[in-house]
C-alpha positions as CSV (number, residue, x, y, z in Angstrom):
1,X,7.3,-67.2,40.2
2,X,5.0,-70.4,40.0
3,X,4.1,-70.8,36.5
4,X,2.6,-73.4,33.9
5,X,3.7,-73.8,30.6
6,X,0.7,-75.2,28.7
7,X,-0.5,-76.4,25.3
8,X,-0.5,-79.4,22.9
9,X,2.3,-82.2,22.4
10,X,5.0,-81.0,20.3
11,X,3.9,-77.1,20.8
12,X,7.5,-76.8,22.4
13,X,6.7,-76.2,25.8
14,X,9.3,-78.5,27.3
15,X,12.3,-76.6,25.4
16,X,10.8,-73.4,26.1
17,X,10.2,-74.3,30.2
18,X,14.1,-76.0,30.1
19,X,15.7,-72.6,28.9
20,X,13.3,-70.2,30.8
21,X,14.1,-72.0,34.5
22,X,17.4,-71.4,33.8
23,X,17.3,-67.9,32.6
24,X,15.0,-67.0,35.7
25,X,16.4,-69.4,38.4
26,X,13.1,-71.9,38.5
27,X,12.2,-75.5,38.6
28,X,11.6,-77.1,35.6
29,X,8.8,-79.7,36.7
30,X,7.9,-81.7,33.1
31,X,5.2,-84.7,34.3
32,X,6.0,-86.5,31.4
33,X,9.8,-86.9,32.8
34,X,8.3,-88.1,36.3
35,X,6.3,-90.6,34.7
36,X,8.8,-91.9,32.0
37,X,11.2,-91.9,35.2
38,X,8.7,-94.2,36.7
39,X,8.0,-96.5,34.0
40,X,12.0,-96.8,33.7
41,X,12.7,-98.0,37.2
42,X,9.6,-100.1,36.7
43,X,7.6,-98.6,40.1
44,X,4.3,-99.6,40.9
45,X,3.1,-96.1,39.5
46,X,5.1,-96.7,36.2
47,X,3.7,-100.1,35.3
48,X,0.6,-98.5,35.7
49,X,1.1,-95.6,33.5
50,X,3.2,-97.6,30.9
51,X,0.1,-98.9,29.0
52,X,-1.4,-95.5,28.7
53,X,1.8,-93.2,27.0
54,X,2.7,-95.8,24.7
55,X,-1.0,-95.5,23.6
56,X,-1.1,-91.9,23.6
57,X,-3.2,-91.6,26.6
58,X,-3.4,-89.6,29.1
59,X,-2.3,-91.0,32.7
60,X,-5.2,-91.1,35.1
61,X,-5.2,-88.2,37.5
62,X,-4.3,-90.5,40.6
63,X,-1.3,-91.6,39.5
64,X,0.2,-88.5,38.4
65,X,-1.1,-85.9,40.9
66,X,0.7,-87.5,43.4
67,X,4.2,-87.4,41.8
68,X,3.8,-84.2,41.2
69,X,2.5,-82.6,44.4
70,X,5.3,-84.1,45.8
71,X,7.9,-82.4,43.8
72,X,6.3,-79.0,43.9
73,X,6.1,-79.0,47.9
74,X,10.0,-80.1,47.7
75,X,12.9,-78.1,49.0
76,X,14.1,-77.9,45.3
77,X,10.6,-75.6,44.4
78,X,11.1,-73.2,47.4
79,X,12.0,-70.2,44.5
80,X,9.5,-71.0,42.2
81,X,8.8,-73.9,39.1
82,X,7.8,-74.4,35.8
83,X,4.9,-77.2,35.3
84,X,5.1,-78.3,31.7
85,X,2.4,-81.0,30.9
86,X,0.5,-80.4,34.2
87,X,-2.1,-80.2,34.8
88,X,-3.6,-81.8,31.7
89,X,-7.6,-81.1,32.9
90,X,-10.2,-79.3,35.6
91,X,-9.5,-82.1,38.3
92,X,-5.8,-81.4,37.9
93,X,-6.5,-78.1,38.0
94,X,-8.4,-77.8,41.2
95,X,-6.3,-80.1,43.0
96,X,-3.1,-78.4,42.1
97,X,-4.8,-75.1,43.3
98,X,-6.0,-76.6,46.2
99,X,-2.4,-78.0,47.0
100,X,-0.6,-74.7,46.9
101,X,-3.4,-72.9,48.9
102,X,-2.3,-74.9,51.7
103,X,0.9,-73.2,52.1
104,X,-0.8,-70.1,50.8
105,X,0.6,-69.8,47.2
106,X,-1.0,-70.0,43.9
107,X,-0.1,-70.3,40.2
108,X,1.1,-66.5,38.7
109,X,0.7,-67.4,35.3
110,X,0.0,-69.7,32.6
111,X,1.1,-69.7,29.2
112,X,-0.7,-71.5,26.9
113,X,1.0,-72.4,23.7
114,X,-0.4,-72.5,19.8
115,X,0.9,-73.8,16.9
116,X,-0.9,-76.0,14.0
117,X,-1.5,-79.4,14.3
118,X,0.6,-79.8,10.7
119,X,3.9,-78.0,12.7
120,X,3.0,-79.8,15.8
121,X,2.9,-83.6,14.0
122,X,6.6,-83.0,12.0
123,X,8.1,-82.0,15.0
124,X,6.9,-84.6,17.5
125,X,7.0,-87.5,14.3
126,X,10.7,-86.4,13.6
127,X,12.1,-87.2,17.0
128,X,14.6,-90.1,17.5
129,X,16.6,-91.5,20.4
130,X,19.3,-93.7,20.7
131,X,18.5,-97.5,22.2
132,X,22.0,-96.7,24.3
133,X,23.0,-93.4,25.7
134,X,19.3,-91.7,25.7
135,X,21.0,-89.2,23.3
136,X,17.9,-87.2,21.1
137,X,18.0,-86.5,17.7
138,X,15.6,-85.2,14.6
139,X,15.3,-86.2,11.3
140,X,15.0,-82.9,9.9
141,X,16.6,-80.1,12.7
142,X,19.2,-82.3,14.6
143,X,19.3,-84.9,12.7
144,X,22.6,-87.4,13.3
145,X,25.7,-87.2,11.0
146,X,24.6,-90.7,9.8
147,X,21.1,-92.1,9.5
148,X,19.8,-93.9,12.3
149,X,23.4,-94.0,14.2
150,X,24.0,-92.0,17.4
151,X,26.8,-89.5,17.0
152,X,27.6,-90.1,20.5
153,X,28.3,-94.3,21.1
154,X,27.2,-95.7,17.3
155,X,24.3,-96.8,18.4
156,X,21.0,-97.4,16.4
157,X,18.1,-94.6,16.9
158,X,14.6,-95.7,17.3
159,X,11.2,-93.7,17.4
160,X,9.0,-93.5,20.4
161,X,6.0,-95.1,20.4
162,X,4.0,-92.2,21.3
163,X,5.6,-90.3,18.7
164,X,4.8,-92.3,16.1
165,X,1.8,-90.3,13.8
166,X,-0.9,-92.3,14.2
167,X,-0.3,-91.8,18.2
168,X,0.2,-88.2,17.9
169,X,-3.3,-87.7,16.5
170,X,-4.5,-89.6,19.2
171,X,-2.8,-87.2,21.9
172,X,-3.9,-84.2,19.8
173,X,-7.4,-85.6,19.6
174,X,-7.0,-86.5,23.7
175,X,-5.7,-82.8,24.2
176,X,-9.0,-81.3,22.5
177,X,-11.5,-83.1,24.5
178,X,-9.8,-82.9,28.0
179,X,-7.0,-80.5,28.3
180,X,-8.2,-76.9,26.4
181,X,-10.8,-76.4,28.8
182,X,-8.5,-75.3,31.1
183,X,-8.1,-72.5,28.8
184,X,-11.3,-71.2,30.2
185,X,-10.6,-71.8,33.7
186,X,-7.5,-69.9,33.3
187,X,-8.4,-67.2,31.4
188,X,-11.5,-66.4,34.2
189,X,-8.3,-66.0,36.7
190,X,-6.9,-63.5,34.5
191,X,-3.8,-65.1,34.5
192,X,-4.1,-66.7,31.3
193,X,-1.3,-65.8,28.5
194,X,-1.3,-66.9,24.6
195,X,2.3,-68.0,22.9
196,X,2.5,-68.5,19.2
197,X,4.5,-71.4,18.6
198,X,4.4,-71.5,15.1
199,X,8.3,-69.7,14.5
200,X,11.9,-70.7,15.6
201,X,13.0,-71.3,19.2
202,X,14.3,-67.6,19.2
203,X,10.9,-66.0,18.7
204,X,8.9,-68.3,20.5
205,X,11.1,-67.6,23.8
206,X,11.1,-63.6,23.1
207,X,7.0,-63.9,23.4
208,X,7.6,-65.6,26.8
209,X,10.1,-63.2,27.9
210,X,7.6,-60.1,26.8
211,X,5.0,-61.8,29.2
212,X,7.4,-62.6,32.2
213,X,8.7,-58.7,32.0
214,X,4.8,-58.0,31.4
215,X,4.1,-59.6,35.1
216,X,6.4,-57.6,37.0
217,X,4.9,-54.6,35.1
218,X,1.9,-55.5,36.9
219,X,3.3,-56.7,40.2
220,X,5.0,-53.0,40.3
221,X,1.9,-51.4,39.8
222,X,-0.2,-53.1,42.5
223,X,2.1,-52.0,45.1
């Protein structure tokens, strides 16, 4: 299966893709990972892209498409993925499709996920990591046994830049304008599949689960 997990910042895509790859045997491909990877090691492509996450941007297409056509044509996608954050708009879109055409695959289905951009801000704002060990935290589901210390090495917690409230408006406001039209383009390929996001980790994986048993439903029919 070749699938894309997409909605807004904060929806809970990224938990949801992490616990489905494993459950189905897939590649969990986030494009916010590959980028942040970048802008760690400091590569040409992540001193490019710094500037725009810390703002709440979104990374021009050239320097992420790339990245992750790469991955997807890799040895370690040969049983199917997961895109989470990708594509983020039409030109994305297209080139992604065009990408896996070559080797004569496409995308089986996309989920898009909903929630409220009230839900969506106090989980993204609530996020902290430790300046250390990388170790994540939340102020108000997994929050550490003492304020601002990691549990792990005792190390101070800080907040993201991009997760800061002011950014995330700014991502949300980004996401409207660019990213829901490929809700349309989507949905005219049928493949298109809404997740409420607005419960628990429990429910929102169920809904998933209900559309991945959904597609074989359909596969088993065609044949």
């Amino acid at each position: 299966m070749r699938l894309i997990f997409h909605g807004p910042p904060g929806v809970g895509k990224g938990t949801q893709a992490g616990r489905i790859s494993i459950e189905q045997g897939l590649s969990h491909i986030s494009s916010g990972d590959l980028l942040r990877a970048a802008v760690d090691a400091k590569t040409e492509v992540g001193l490019k892209a710094r500037e725009y996450i810390e703002n709440g941007l979104l990374v021009p297409d050239e320097l992420i498409v790339n990245i992750v056509a790469d991955k997807i044509n890799s040895a370690e996608c040969e049983k199917g993925f997961i895109l989470d954050g990708f594509p983020r708009n039409l030109s994305q879109a297209k080139v992604l499709d065009s990408t896996l055409g070559k080797t004569g695959k496409k995308i089986d289905r996309v989920f898009s996920f909903i929630a409220s951009e009230e839900v969506i801000i106090t989980r993204i704002a609530g996020r902290r990591m430790c300046e250390s060990c990388g170790a994540h935290y939340h102020e108000l589901f997994s929050p550490p046994s003492k304020e601002n210390v990691c549990d792990e090495c005792q190390s101070k917690l800080f907040q993201r830049k991009d997760d800061y409230p002011e950014t995330i408006k700014v991502r949300l406001k980004v996401y409207k304008e660019q990213t829901e039209k490929l809700i349309d383009y989507y949905n005219n390929k049928g493949i298109l599949e809404e997740v409420d996001c607005n419960g628990d980790k429990a429910e929102i994986q169920q809904n998933i689960i209900a559309g991945l048993h959904s597609m074989s439903k359909e596969e088993r029919d065609m044949e």
